[in-house]
ZALUM-698111 format. One line per 5 residues: their letters; for each residue x, y, z of C-alpha. Coordinates in steps of 0.2 Angstrom, whole numbers. Example, Ala and Ser with C-alpha at 12.3 -4.5 7.8 and 13.67 -1.06 7.14 Angstrom:
2
AS) 62/-22/39  68/-5/36
This chain:
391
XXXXX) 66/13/193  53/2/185  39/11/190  45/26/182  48/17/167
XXXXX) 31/8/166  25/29/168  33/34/153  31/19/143  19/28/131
XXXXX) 31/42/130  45/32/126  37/22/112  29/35/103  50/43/103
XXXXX) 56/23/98  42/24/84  46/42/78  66/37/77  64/21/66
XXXXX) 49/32/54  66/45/52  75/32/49  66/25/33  63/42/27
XXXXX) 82/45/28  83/30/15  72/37/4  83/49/-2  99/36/-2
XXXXX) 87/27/-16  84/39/-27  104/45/-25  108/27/-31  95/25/-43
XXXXX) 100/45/-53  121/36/-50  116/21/-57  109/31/-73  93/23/-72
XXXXX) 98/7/-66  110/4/-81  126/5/-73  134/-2/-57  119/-14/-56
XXXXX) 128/-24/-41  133/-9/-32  118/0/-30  107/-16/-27  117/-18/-14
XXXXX) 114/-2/-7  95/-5/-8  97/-21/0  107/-11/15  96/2/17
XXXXX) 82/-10/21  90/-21/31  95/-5/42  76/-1/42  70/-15/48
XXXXX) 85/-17/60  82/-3/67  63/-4/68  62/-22/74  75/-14/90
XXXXX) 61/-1/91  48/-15/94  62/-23/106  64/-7/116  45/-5/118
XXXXX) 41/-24/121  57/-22/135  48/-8/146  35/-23/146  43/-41/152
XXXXX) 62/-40/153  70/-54/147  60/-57/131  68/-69/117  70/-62/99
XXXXX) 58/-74/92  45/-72/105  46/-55/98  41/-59/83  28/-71/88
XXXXX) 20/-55/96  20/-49/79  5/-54/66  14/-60/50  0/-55/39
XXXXX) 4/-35/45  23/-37/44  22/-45/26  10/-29/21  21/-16/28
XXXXX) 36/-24/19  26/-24/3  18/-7/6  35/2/8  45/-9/-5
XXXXX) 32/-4/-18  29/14/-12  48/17/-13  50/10/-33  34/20/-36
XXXXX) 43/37/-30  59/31/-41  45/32/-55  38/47/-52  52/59/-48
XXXXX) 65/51/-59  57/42/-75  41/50/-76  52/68/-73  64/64/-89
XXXXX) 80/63/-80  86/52/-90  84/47/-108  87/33/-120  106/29/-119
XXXXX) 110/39/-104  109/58/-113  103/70/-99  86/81/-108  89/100/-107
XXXXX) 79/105/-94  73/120/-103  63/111/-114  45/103/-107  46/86/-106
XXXXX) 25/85/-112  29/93/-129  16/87/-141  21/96/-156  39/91/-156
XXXXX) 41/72/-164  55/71/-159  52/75/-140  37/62/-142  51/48/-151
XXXXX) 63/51/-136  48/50/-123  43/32/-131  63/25/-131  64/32/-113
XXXXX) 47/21/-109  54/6/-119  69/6/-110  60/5/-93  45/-4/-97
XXXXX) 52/-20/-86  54/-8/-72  37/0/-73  28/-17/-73  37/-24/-60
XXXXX) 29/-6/-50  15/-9/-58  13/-27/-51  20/-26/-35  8/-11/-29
XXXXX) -7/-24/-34  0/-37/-25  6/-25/-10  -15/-21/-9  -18/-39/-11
XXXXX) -7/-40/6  -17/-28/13  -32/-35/14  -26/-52/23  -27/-43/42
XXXXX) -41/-32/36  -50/-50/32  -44/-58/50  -49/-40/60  -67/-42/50
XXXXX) -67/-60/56  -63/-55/74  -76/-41/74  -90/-52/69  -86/-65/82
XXXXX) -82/-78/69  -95/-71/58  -109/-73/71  -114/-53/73  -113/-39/59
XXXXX) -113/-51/46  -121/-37/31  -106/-24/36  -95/-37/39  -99/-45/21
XXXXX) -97/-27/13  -82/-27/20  -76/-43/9  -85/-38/-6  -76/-21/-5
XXXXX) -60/-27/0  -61/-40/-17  -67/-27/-27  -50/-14/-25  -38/-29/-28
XXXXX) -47/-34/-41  -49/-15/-48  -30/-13/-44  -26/-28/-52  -34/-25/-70
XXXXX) -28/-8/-70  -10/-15/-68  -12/-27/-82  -22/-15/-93  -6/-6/-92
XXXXX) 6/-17/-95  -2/-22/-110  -3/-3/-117  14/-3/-112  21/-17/-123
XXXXX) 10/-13/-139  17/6/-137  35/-1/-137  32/-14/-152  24/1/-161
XXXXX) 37/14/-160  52/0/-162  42/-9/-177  32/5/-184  35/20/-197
XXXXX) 30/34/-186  39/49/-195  33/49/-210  14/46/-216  15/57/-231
XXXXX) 4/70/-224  16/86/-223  20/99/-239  37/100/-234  46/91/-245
XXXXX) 62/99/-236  59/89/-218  71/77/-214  59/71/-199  44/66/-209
XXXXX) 28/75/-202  29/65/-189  13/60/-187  13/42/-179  20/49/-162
XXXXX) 7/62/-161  -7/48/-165  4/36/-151  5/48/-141  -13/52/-139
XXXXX) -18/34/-141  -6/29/-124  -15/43/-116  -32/37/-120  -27/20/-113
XXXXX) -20/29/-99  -36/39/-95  -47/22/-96  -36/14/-80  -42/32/-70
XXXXX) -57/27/-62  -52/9/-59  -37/16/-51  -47/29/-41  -61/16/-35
XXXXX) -49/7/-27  -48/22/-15  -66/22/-13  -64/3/-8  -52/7/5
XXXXX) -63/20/13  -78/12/13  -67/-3/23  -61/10/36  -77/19/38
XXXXX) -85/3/44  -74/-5/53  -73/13/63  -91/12/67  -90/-7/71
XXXXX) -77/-1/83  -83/15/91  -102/17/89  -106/0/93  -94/-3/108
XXXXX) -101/10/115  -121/-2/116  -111/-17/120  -109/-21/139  -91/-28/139
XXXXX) -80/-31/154  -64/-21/156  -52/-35/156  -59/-39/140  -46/-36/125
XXXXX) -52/-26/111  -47/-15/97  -40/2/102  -49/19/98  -35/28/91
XXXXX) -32/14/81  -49/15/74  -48/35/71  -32/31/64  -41/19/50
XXXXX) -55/35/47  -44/47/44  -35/36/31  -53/33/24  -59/49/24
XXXXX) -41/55/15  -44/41/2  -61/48/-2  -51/67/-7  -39/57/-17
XXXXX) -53/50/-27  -58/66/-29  -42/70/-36  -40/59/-47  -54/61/-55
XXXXX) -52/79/-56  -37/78/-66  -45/81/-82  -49/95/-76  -34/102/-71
XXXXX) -19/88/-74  -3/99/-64  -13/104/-49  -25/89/-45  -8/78/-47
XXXXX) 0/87/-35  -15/85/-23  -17/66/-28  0/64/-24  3/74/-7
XXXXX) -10/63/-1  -4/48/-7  12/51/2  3/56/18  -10/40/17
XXXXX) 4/25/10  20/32/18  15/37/35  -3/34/42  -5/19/32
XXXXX) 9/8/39  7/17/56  -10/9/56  -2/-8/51  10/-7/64
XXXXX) -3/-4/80  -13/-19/72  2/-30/69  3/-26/89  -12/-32/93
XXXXX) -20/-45/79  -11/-59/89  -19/-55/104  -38/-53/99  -33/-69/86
XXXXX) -27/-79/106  -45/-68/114  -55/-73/100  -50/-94/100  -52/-94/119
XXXXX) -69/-86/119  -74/-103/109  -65/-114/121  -75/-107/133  -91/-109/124
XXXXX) -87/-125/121  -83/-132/138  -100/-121/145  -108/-133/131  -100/-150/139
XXXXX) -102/-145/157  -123/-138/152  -122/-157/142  -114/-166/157  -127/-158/171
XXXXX) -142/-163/159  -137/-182/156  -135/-182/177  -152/-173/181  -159/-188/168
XXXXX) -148/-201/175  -155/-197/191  -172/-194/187  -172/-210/180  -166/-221/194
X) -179/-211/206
């Protein structure tokens, strides 16, 4: 019975791993039902933080008996914590962040950024377009829908810089590991680091960048006369001519426009980091005489990391061709967004989290041993001139 579940172990894992990902899509749409019930977050605040709460306590219940299920096919018996322990920290607290913040920042984009909902709860006729430059009005309720959410976007804005930040922490131990404790490859190894500080700190600026546009537009359109600047010939408009929302308006989106390319670098970052880490892992194993007992970093994991790179490199193209082209290359910078940060992403994450513990255990016996071949060769000497000296 065993040896035919030690067979289709693989088998079995990849189902266990397919069921918990199906599982944290299904919440998903739960959130955003929440989110539209709660009109935005301004009504039944207890209720529906407590069904985000739920949902992600059944995610992660049900992943963590995923892990337990595939971890069983190995040693029977095994504790919940040493479970964990199996687990790398670093990775777990990146896939929590990664998801937290990729599910506020779909809330964002489907829900605020679409106009669902306007300032004191009136639904926006949906026969109107939401980017409707001309109309002062439409740009007046824009800014009151952006003032009344500025908290939340911050908070997105925050936690997807610190969710990168996260990131980076078992890229920083994998890059470690690979160099032999910075011994071997130190030129890719040191890009690595340098790229790695450059897309937080990118991420980072572009999030406070925005959070400053974000207050001054909201003190602007509370504090300001926007309606009227005196500039119309109809003396029968009741609205003014409505010029101070057209000039805040294009002001935001030149603020906007300057956070593009640092957003996009970031993505550059990214795949430069996976590009080299796949060819520290495959190209290079391949010159390197290494037993087979040895523990290393999978292939698939590796290929895994270069296709998130290479799809990183398309969303930089993306986004910068927006200007070009706003609707369609949005589309395209989202779709692959999705793909990257809401499934091969923490996928990635998950096979490292696997496996960091044990190359970490690898790596820290591989210097014991050099060590103790250094006081054995130091021992042997001190005899041979011990004994050289007494003959």
């Amino acid at each position: 019975m065993f040896d035919k579940r030690s067979g289709h172990r693989a088998f079995e894992d990849t189902v266990s791993m397919l069921s918990a990902i199906s599982i944290v899509a299904l919440f998903v749409p739960i959130i955003q039902v929440s989110w539209i019930l709660s009109r935005g977050g301004k009504r039944g605040i207890t209720r529906h933080i407590t069904i985000f709460i739920l949902a992600m306590a059944g995610s992660l219940c049900r992943q963590t008996h995923q892990y337990g299920t595939a971890g069983g096919t190995l040693q029977i018996n095994i504790k919940p914590m040493e479970l964990f322990r199996r687990f790398d920290a670093s990775c777990l607290y990146a896939f929590l962040l990664l998801y937290v913040s990729n599910i506020l920042e779909f809330m964002q984009r489907t829900i605020l950024r679409s106009g669902g909902y306007g300032a004191g709860g009136r639904h926006r006729s949906s026969t109107r377009d939401w980017f409707s430059y001309n109309d002062p009005s439409r740009l007046e309720e824009m800014f009151d829908t952006r003032s009344d959410h500025k908290g939340f976007d911050d908070a997105v804005s925050m936690l997807s810089a610190l969710s990168l930040f996260a990131l980076f922490v078992p890229i920083f131990q994998v890059s470690w590991i690979l160099s032999r404790g910075g011994k071997r490859g130190i030129t890719r190894h040191t890009t690595i680091f340098i790229l790695a500080m450059a897309g937080g700190l990118c991420e980072l600026l572009s999030s406070l960048m925005m959070t400053g546009t974000r207050s001054m537009a909201s003190f602007l359109s509370r504090d300001f006369e926007l309606n009227d600047w005196g500039l119309s010939d109809n003396e029968d408009s009741d609205n003014g001519d409505g010029m101070g929302w057209k000039v805040l308006e294009l002001s935001y989106m030149m603020n906007r426009g300057l956070t593009t390319w640092v957003n996009a670098f970031e993505w550059v970052c990214l795949s430069g980091i996976f590009t080299i880490l796949f060819y520290d892992i495959i190209v290079l194993a391949k010159r390197q005489k290494e037993s087979e007992n040895e523990i290393r970093f999978t292939t698939a994991w590796a290929i895994l990391g270069c296709n998130i790179g290479q799809l990183g490199w398309l969303e930089f193209i993306s986004d910068i061709l927006r200007t070009k082209n706003w609707r369609l290359f949005s589309k395209v910078s989202h779709v692959i967004s999705i793909i990257n940060l809401w499934l091969l992403l923490p996928t990635w994450l998950l096979m490292l989290g696997m496996k960091l513990p044990k190359m970490k255990e690898s790596l820290e016996n591989r210097r014991v041993n050099r060590e103790d071949e250094a006081l054995l060769a130091g021992d042997n000497a001190l005899a041979a001139t011990s004994t050289a000296v007494l003959s």
